[in-house]
C-alpha positions as CSV (number, residue, x, y, z in Angstrom):
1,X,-9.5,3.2,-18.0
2,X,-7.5,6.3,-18.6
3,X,-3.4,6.6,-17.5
4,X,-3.1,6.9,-13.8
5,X,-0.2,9.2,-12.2
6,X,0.5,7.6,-9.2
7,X,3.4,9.7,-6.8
8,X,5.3,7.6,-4.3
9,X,7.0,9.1,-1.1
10,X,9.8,7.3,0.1
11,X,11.2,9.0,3.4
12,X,12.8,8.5,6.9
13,X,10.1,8.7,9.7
14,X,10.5,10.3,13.0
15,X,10.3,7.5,15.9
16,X,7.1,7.8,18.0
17,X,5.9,11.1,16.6
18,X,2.9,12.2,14.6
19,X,2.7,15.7,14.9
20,X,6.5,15.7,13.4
21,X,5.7,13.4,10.3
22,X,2.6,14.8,9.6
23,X,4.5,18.2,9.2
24,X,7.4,16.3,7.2
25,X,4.5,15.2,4.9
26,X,2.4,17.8,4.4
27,X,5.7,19.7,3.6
28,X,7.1,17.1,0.8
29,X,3.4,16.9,-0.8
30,X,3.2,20.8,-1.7
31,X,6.3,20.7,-3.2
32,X,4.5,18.4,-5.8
33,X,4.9,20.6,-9.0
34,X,2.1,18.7,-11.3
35,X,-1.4,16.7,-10.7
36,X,-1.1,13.5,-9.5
37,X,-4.2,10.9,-9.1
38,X,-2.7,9.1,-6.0
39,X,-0.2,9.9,-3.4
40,X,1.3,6.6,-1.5
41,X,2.5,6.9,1.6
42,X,4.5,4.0,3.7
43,X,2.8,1.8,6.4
44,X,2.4,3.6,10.0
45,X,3.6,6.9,8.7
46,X,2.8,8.8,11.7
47,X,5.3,6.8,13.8
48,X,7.6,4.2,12.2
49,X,6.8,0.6,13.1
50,X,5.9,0.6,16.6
51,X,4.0,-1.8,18.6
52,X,2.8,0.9,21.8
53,X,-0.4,1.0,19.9
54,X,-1.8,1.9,23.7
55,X,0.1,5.6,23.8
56,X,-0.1,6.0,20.0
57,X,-3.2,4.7,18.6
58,X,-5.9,7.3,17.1
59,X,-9.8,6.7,17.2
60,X,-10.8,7.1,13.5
61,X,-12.0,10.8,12.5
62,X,-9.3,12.4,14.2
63,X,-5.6,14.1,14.0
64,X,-4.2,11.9,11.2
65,X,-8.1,11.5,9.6
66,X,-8.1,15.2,9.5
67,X,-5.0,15.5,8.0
68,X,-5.6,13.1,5.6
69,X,-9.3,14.4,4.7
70,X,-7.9,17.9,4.2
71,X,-4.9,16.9,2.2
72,X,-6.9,14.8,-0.2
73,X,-9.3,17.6,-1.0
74,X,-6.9,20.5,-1.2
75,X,-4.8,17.9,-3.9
76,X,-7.3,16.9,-5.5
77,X,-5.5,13.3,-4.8
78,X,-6.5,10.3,-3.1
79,X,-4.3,9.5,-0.6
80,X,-3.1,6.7,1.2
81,X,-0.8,5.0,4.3
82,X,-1.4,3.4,7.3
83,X,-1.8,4.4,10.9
84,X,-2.3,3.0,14.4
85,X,-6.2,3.0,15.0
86,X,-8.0,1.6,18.0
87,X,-11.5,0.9,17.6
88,X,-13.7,-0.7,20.5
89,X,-11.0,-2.7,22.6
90,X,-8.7,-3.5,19.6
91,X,-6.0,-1.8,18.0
92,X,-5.5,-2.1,14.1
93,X,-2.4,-1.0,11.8
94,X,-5.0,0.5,9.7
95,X,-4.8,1.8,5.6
96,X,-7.0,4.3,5.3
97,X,-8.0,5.5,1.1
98,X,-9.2,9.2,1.3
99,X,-10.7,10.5,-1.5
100,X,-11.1,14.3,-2.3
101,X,-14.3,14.4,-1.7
102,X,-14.1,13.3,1.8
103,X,-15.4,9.7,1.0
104,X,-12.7,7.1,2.0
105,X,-12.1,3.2,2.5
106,X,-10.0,1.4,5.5
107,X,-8.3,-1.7,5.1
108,X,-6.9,-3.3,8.3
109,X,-3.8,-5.7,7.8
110,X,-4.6,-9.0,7.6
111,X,-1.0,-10.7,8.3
112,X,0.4,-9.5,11.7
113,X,4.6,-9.8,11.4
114,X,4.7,-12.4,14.6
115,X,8.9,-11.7,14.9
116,X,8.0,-8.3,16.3
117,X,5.0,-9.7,18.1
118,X,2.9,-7.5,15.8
119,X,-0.1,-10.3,15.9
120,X,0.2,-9.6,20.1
121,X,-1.0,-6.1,20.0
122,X,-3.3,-5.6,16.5
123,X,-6.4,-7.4,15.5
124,X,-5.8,-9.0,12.1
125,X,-8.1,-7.6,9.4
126,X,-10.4,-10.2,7.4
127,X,-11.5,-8.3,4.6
128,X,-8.9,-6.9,1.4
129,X,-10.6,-4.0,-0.3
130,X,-10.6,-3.5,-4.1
131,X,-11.0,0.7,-4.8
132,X,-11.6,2.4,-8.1
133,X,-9.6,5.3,-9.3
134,X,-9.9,6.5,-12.8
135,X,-11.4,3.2,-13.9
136,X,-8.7,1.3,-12.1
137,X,-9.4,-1.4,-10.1
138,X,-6.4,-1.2,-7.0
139,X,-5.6,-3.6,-4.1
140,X,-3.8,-2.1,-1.2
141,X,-2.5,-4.0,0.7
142,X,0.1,-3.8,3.7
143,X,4.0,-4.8,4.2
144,X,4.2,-8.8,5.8
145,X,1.0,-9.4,3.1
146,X,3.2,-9.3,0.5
147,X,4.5,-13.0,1.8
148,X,1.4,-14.6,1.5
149,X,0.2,-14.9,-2.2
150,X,-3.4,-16.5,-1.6
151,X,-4.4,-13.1,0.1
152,X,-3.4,-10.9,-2.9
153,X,-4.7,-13.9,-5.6
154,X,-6.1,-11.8,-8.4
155,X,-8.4,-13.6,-10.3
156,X,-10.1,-16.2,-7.7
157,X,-12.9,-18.5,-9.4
158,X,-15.5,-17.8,-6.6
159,X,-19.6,-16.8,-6.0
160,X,-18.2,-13.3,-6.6
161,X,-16.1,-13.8,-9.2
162,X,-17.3,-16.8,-11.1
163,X,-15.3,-16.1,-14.7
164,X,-12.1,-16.0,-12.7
165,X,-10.8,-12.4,-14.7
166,X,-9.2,-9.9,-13.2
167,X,-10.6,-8.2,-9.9
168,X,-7.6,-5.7,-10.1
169,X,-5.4,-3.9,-12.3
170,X,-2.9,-2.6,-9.8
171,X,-1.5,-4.1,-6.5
172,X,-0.2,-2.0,-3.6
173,X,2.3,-2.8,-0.6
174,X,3.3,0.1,1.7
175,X,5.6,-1.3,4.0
176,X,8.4,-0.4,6.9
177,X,10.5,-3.4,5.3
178,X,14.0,-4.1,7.0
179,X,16.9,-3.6,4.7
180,X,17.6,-6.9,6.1
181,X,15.0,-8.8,3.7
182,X,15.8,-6.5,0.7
183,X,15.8,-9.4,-1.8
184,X,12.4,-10.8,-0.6
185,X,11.2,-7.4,-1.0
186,X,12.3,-7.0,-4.3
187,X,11.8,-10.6,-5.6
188,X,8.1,-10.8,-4.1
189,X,6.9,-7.6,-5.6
190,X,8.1,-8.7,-9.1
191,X,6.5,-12.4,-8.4
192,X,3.1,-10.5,-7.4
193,X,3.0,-9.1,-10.8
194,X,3.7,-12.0,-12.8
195,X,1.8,-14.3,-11.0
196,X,-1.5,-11.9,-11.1
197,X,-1.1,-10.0,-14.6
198,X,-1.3,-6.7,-12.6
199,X,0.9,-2.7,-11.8
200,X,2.6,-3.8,-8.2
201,X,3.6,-0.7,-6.6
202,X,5.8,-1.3,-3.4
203,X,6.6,1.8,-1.4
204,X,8.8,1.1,1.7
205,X,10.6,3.8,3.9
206,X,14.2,4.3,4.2
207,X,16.2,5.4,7.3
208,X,16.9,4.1,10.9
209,X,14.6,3.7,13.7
210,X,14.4,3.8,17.1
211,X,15.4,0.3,17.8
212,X,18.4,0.2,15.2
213,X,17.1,-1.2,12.3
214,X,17.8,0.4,8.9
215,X,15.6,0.5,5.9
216,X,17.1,0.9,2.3
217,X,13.3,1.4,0.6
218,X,13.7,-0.2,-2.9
219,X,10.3,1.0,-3.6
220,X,8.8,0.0,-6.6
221,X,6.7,0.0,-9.7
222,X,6.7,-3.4,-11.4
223,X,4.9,-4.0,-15.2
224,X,2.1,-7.0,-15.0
225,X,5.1,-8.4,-17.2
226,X,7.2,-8.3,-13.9
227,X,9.7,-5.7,-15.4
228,X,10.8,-3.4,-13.2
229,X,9.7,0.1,-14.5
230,X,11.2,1.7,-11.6
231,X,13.6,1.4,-9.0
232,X,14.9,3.7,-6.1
233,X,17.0,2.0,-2.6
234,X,18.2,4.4,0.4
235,X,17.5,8.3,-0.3
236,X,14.3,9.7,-0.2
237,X,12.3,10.4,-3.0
238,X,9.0,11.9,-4.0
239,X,8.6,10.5,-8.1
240,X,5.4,10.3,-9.6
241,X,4.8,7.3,-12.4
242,X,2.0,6.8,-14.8
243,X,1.0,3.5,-15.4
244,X,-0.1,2.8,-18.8
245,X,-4.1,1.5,-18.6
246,X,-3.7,0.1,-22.7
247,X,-0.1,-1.6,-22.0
248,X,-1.9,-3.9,-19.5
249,X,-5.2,-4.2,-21.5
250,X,-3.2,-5.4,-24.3
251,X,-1.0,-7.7,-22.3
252,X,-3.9,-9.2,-20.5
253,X,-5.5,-10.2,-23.9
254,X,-2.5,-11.5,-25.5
255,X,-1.2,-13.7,-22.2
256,X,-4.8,-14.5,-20.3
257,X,-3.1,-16.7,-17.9
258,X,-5.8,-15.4,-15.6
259,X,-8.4,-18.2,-17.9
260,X,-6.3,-21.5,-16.2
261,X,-6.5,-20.0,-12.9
262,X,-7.7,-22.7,-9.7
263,X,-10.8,-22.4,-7.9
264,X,-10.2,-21.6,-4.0
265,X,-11.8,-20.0,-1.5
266,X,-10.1,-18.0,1.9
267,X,-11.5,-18.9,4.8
268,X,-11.1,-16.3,7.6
């Protein structure tokens, strides 16, 4: 594992309109001065947190693909958010990882938020991915997850994992989180670290939408210690951290909580 230089953007989004954010973000990421490894973008980036997946939703290898393909390889960063994506007859709130090279991983959001009546108009996802990045081992995973600590478990005593270490070394929520659940927010992110000896990075969007709520972001980069390394609510930013690969080697070998872990399985 070498150092990873991870760059957060925390902005406002424009209601219902890809062609406008996808300008707004290509425009903030070459004002990036230095190299990054990762560039994190919030969940449904394109269009805010809207549930007319029917006008807005993309077929995979098109506009925000593209955009995302092309990005990646002219930064020489992986990038990654979430869109709308139909596929077949369903519609997915959809993280897509794309690597410089063009290669790329989705990850479709398992936990539909029911008080917008999310889980009425997205298929639920049934797989988590784990990605490498510089010898990093990363979870990306999506907003509402963050609630449900079972999905994000990180060191499951299973046929695939039968010594119960680590499957990650970093954990990743992109989220359009209310400023109305702030403290969950917060406290979760810092409770996913401890609880999993793992880099939480939680990168939210700030703003108002179209339907009136407000988002303060408090994104976030917690320490598998669950300090709080960084910290930024209601401007936008664009900050790029590096985690420190030997700081949570060294922790996990003094503190292997991971070793007492319980034995479970997820049924989908």
């Amino acid at each position: 594992m070498e150092n990873l230089k991870v760059t957060l953007i925390q902005s406002t989004l424009h209601w219902e309109d890809t062609i406008a954010n996808l300008a707004m973000f290509e425009e903030k990421i070459w004002q990036l001065k230095d190299a990054t490894d990762l560039i994190v973008l919030p969940e449904m980036f394109t269009t805010g947190f809207s549930m007319d997946a029917a006008r807005l939703a993309e077929h995979m290898n098109m506009s925000t693909f593209k955009w995302m393909k092309q990005l990646a390889a002219q930064t020489g960063a992986v990038i990654t958010g979430s869109y709308i994506v139909k596929e077949k007859d369903n519609y997915f709130n959809r993280l897509l990882w794309m690597r410089p090279d063009g290669s790329y991983e989705v990850y479709d959001k398992r936990h539909l938020f029911r008080m917008a009546e999310e889980h009425q108009v997205y298929a639920a996802g049934r797989t988590r991915i784990i990605t490498e990045l510089k010898g990093w081992r990363i979870c990306p995973l999506i907003c509402y997850d963050l609630r449900f600590p079972v999905w994000s478990r990180n060191s499951p005593i299973d046929a695939k994992n039968p010594s119960g270490g680590p499957v990650y070394d970093c954990l990743i929520y992109i989220a359009n989180w209310p400023s109305a659940r702030r403290y969950a927010w917060s406290t979760l992110l810092q409770a996913r670290a401890i609880e999993n000896l793992s880099y939480v990075l939680g990168v939210n969007r700030v703003g108002t939408d179209w339907k009136g709520h407000t988002y303060s972001g408090d994104s976030a980069l917690i320490s598998p210690k669950g300090e709080q390394l960084f910290h930024q609510a209601d401007h936008e930013i664009m900050q790029t951290i590096t985690l420190d690969a030997e700081a949570l080697l060294t922790f996990r070998q003094k503190f292997p909580a991971h070793l007492d872990a319980d034995s479970f399985e997820v049924n989908n």
